[in-house]
C-alpha positions as CSV (number, residue, x, y, z in Angstrom):
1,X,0.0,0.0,0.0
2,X,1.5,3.2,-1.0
3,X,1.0,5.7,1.7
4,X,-0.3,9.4,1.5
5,X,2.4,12.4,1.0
6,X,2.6,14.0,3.9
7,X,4.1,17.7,2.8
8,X,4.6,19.2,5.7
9,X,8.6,20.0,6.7
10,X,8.1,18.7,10.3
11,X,7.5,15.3,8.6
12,X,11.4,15.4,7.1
13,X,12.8,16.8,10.7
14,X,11.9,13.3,12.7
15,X,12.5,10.4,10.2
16,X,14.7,8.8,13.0
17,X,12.0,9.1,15.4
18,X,9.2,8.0,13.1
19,X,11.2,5.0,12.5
20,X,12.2,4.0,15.8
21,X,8.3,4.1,16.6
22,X,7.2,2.3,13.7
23,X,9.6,-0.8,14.8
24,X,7.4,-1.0,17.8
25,X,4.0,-0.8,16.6
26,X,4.8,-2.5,13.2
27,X,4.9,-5.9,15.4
28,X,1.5,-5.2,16.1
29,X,-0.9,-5.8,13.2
30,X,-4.5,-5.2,11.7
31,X,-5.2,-8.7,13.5
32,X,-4.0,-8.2,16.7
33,X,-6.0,-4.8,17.3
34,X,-9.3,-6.5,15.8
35,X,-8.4,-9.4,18.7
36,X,-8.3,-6.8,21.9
37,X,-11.2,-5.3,20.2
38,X,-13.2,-8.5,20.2
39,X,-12.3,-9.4,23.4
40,X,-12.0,-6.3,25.0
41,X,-8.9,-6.6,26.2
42,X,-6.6,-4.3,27.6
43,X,-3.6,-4.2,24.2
44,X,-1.1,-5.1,27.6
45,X,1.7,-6.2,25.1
46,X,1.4,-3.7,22.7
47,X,1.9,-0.9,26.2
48,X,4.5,-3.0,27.4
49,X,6.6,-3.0,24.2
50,X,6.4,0.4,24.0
51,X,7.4,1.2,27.7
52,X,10.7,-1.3,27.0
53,X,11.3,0.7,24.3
54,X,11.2,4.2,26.6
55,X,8.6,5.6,24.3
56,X,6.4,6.0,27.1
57,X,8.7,8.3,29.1
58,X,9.8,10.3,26.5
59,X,8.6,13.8,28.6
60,X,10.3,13.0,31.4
61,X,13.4,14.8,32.0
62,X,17.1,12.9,31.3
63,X,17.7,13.2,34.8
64,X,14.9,11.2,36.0
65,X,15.7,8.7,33.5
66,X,13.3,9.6,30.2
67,X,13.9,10.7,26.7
68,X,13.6,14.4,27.6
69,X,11.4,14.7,24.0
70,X,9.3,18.0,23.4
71,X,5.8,17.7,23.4
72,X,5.7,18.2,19.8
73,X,8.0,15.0,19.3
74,X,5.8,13.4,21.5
75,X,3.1,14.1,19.3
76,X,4.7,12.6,16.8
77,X,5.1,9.1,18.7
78,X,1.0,9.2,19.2
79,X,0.6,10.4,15.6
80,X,2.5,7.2,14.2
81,X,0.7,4.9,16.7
82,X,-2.6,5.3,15.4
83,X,-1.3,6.0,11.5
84,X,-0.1,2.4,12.2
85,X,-3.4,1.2,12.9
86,X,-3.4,1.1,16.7
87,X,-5.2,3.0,19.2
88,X,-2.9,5.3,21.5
89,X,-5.6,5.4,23.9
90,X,-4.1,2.4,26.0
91,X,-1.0,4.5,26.7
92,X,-1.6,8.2,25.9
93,X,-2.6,9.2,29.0
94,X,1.1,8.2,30.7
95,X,2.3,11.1,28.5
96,X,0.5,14.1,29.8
97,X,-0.8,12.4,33.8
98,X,2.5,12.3,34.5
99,X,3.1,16.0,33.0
100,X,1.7,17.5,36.2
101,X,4.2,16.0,38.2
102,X,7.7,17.1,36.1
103,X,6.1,20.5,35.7
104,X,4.4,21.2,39.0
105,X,5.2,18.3,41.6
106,X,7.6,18.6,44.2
107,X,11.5,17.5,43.9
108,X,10.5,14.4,46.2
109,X,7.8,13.7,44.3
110,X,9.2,13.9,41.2
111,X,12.5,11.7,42.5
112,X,10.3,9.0,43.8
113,X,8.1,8.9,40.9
114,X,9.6,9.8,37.5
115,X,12.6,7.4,37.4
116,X,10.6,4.4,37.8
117,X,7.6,5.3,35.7
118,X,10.8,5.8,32.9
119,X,12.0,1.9,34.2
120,X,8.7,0.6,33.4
121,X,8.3,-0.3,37.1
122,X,4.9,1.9,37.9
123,X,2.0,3.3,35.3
124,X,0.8,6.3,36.1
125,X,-1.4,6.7,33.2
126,X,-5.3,7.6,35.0
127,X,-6.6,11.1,36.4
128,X,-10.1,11.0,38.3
129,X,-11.5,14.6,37.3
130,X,-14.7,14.3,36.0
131,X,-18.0,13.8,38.2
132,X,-21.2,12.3,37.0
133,X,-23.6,15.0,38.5
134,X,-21.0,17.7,36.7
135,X,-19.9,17.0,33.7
136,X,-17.7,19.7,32.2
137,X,-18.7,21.8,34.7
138,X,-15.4,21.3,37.1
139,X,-15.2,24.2,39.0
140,X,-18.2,22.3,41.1
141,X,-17.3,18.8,41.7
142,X,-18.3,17.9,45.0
143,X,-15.6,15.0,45.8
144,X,-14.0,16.3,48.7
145,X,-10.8,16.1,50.7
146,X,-10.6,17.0,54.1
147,X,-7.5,17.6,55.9
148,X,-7.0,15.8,59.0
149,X,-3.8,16.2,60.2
150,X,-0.7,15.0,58.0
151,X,-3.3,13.5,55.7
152,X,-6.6,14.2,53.6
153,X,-9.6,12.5,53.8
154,X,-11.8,11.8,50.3
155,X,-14.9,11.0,49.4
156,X,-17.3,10.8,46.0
157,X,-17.6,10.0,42.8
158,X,-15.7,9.9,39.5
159,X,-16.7,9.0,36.2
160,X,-15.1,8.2,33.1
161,X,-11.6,7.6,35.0
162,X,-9.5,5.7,32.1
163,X,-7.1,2.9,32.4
164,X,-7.3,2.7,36.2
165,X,-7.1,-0.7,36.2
166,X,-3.7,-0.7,34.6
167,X,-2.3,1.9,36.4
168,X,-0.4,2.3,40.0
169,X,-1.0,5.3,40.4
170,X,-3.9,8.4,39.4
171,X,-4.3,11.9,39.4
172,X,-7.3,12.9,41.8
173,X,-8.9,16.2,41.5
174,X,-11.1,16.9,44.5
175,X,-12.7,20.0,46.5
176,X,-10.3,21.2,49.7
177,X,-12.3,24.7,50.1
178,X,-15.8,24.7,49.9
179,X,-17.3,26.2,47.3
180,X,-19.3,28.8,49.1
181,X,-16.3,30.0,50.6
182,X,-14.0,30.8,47.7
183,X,-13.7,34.0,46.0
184,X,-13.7,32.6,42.3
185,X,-15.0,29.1,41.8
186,X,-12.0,27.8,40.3
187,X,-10.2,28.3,43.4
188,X,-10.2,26.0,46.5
189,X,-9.6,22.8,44.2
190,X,-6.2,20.6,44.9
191,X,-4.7,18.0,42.7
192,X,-3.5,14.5,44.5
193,X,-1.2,11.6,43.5
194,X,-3.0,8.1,44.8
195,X,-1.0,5.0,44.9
196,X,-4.4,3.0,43.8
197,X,-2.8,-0.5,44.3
198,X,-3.8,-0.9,47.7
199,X,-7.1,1.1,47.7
200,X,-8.7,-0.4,44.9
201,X,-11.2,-2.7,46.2
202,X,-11.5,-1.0,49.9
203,X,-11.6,2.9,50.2
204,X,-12.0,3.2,46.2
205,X,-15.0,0.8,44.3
206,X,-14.1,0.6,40.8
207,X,-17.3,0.0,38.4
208,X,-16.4,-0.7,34.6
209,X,-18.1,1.1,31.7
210,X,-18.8,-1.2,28.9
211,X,-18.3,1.4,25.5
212,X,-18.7,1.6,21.7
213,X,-14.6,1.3,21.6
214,X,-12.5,-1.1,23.3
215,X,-11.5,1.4,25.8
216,X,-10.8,1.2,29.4
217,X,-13.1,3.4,31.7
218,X,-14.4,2.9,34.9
219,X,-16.8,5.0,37.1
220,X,-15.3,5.0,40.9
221,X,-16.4,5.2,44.6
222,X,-14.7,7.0,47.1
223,X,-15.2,6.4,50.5
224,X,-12.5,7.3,53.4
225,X,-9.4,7.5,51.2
226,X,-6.4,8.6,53.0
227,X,-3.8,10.7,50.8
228,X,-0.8,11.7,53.2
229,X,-0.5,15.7,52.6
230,X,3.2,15.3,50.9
231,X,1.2,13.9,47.8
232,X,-0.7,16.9,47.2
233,X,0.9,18.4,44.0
234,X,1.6,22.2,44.4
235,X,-0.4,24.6,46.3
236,X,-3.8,23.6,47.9
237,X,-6.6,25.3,46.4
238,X,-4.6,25.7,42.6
239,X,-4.9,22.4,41.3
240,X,-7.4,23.0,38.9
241,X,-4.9,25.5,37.6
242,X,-2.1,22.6,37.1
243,X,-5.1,19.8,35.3
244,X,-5.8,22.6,32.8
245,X,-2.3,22.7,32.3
246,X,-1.6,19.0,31.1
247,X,-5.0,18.8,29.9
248,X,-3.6,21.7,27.1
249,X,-0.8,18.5,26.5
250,X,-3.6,16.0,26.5
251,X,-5.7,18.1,23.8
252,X,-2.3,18.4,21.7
253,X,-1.3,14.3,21.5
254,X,-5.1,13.7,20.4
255,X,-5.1,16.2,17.9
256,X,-1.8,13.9,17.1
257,X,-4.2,11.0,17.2
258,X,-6.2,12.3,14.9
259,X,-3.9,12.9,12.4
260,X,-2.3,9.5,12.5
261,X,-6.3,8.3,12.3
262,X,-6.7,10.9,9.1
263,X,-3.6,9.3,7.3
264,X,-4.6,5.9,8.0
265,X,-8.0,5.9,6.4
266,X,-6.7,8.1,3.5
267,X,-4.0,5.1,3.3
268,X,-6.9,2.8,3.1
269,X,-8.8,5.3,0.7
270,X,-6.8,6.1,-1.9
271,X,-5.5,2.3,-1.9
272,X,-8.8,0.9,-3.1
273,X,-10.3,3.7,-5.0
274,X,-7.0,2.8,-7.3
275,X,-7.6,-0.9,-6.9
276,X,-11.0,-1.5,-7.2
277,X,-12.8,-2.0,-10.6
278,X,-15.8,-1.3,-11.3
279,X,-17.7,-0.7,-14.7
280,X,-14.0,-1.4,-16.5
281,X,-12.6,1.4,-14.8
282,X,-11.0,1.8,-11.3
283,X,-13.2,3.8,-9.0
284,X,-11.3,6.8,-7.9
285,X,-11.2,7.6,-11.4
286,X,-14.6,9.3,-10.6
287,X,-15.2,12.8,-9.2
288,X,-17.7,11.3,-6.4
289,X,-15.1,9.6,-5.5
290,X,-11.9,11.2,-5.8
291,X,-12.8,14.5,-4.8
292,X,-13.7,13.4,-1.4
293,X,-10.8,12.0,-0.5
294,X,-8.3,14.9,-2.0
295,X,-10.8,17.0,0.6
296,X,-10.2,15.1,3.4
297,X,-6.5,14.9,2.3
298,X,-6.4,19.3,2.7
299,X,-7.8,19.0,5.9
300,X,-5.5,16.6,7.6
301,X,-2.9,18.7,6.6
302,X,-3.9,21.4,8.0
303,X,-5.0,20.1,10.9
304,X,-1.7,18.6,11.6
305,X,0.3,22.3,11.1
306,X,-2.7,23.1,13.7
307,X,-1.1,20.2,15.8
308,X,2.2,21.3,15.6
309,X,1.7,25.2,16.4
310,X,0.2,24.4,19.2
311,X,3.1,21.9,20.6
312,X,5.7,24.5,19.8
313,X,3.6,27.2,21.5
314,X,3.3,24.8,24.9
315,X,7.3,23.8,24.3
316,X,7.5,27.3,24.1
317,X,6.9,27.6,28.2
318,X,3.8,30.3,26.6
319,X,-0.4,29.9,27.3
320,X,-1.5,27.7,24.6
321,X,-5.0,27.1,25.5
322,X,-6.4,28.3,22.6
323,X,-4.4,27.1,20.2
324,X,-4.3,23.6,21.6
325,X,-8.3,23.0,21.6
326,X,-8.5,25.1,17.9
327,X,-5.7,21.8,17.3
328,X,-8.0,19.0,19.1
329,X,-11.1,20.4,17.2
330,X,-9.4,20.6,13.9
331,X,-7.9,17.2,14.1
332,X,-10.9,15.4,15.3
333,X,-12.8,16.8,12.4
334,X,-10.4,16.1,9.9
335,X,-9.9,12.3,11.5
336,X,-14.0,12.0,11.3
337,X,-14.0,13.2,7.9
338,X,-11.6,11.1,6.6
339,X,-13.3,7.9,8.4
340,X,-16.5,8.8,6.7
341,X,-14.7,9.4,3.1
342,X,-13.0,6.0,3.6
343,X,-16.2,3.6,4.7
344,X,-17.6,5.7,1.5
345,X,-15.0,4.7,-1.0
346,X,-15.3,0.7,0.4
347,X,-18.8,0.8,0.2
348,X,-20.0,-2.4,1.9
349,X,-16.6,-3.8,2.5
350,X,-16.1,-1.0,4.5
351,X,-18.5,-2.5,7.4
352,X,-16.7,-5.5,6.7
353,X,-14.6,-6.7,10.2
354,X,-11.6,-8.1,8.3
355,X,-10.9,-4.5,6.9
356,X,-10.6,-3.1,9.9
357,X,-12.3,0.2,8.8
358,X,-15.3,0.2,11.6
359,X,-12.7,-0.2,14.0
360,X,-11.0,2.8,13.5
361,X,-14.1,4.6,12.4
362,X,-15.9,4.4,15.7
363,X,-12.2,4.7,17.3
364,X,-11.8,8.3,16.0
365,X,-15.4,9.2,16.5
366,X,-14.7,9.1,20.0
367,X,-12.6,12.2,19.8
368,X,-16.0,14.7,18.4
369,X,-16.9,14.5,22.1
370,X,-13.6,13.8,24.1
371,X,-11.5,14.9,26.1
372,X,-13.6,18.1,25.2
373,X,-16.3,18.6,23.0
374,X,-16.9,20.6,20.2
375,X,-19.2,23.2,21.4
376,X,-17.0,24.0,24.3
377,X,-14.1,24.4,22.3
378,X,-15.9,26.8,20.6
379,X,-17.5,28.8,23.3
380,X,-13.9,29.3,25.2
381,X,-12.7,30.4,21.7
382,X,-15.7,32.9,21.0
383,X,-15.5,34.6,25.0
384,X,-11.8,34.3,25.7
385,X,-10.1,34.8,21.9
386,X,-12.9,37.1,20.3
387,X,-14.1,39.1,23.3
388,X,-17.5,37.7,23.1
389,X,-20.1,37.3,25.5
390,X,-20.5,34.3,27.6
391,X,-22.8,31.9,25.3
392,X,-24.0,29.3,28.5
């Protein structure tokens, strides 16, 4: 299969990277992902062959042990993931969880932590934010934690907490001040490191969530969990200030996603509308069908120069909020598009299992809605970028 050009110069400037990602995922084929898939299994292997092969650390700092990569190389490890066919989801969120703690976590945290999340000997990969009665409403989550002492004491509910069953250890985002008694309503939130691997089970009740992708996501119970206060990252009362921070990397590598999603159905695309006869004549040798694709070809492109602003602007040290969601909500329309163009061009094939095409297609439909949806992108960019009044 003769892959899509991708013109871009940034695609020239990491070759060596590229290819020392593709000898990871290249082991893992169409047949394996369709097997997790159908089983619902957790792609263990697929994470664990990329962790021996440090791709998993690469933000962490050379000192600790990691790569030291930007966040825009880092983007381009997720990007070739997912243009390989796999699903980045299993192992994404290591990259940016983990964030929090090089760029706001304490020297003893970051010593006890970061050198052997690079060894492979801990995951931290899961962050409990999200609440069922709030939604994307975070400034009024009502999980609490209440100091006692040299500790806190939690308890509520979280919802769509990924990969906690495969991780040591999670981000917790809970309520330290109470609401009422804050002067703005994104104060009086604190961010926590939990070492699950004993709680899980006891002080935290972990309830799976069966979804339309082979994703692992759990709603969780809190009740009584005791964080000692040295594992409160930063200041108490600003952690919603350090979440937004990696969730501005989290937006970025899924925008990544995306793109590697985009290419991979154009792959597919383009392939067949070249191979596949019909009426004497191959069938991307129509407009209806060629057209299309060359579309959904422009708008991966630019979404990916969307992708890669926005990591230079975070690598940058400089507020990239904007441009990281414009990036997310580029990508994930481009990736969507593309998915739709490509089940078009295969026609019935394309529902087909053995072509792997409705994997990937409700794969990267995932991303219209999360980590943040498309409307919300849209009203932070029309009230904080254009100086327009609040729409909600």
């Amino acid at each position: 299969m003769t892959a899509v050009p991708r013109s871009t110069d940034h695609h020239h400037a990491f070759t060596e990277l590229r290819d020392g990602v593709r000898a990871v995922v290249s082991r893992f084929d169409a047949r394996y992902w369709q097997q997790m898939d159908e089983a619902r299994s957790f792609p263990q292997a697929f994470v664990q062959a990329l962790t021996d092969a440090g791709w998993l650390s690469a933000l962490i700092p050379e000192h600790y042990g990691g790569s030291d990569l930007s966040l825009t190389e880092a983007s381009v490890v997720m990007e070739e993931i997912n243009r390989a066919g796999g699903n980045s989801g299993a192992c994404h969120g290591q990259m940016y969880v983990m964030g929090c703690v090089v760029r706001h976590g304490s020297e003893r945290q970051k010593q006890d932590l970061l050198p052997r999340i690079a060894r492979g000997e801990i995951r931290m990969q899961s962050m409990a934010v999200t609440e069922p009665g709030t939604g994307s409403d975070t400034t009024r989550l009502t999980t609490t934690a209440v100091r006692k002492g040299d500790r806190y004491v939690v308890t509520g509910q979280k919802v769509w907490t990924s990969r906690l069953q495969h991780s040591d250890y999670m981000l917790l985002l809970a309520r330290t001040t109470p609401l009422a008694e804050v002067r703005k309503k994104s104060e009086g939130l604190s961010v926590f490191l939990v070492d699950v691997r004993g709680e899980i089970g006891k002080t935290i009740t972990v309830r799976p969530i069966r979804n339309m992708v082979n994703h692992e996501t759990n709603e969780i119970f809190i009740d009584g969990l005791e964080i000692p206060v040295e594992n409160r990252i930063g200041e108490e009362g600003k952690g919603l200030k350090y979440i937004l921070d990696g969730l501005n990397a989290e937006r970025i590598l899924i925008a990544a996603e995306c793109v590697g999603d985009g290419y991979w159905f154009l792959d597919r695309a383009t392939a067949y509308a070249r191979d596949r006869v019909v009426f004497d004549r191959p069938i991307g040798r129509n407009q209806g069908v060629q057209f299309p694709i060359a579309r959904a070809y422009v708008n991966v492109e630019a979404a990916s120069l969307m992708r890669y602003n926005a990591a230079g602007v975070f690598d940058a040290g400089l507020d990239c909020g904007a441009q990281a969601n414009m990036a997310k909500l580029l990508a994930a329309d481009a990736s969507w598009e593309a998915a739709n163009v490509c089940l078009q061009t295969h026609g019935g094939f394309g529902f087909a299992a053995e072509y792997d095409i409705e994997r990937k297609f409700r794969e990267t439909r995932l991303y219209q809605v999360a980590p943040i949806s498309t409307n919300l992108i849209l009203s932070h960019l029309g009230e904080h970028v254009l100086d327009l009044p609040r729409s909600y």
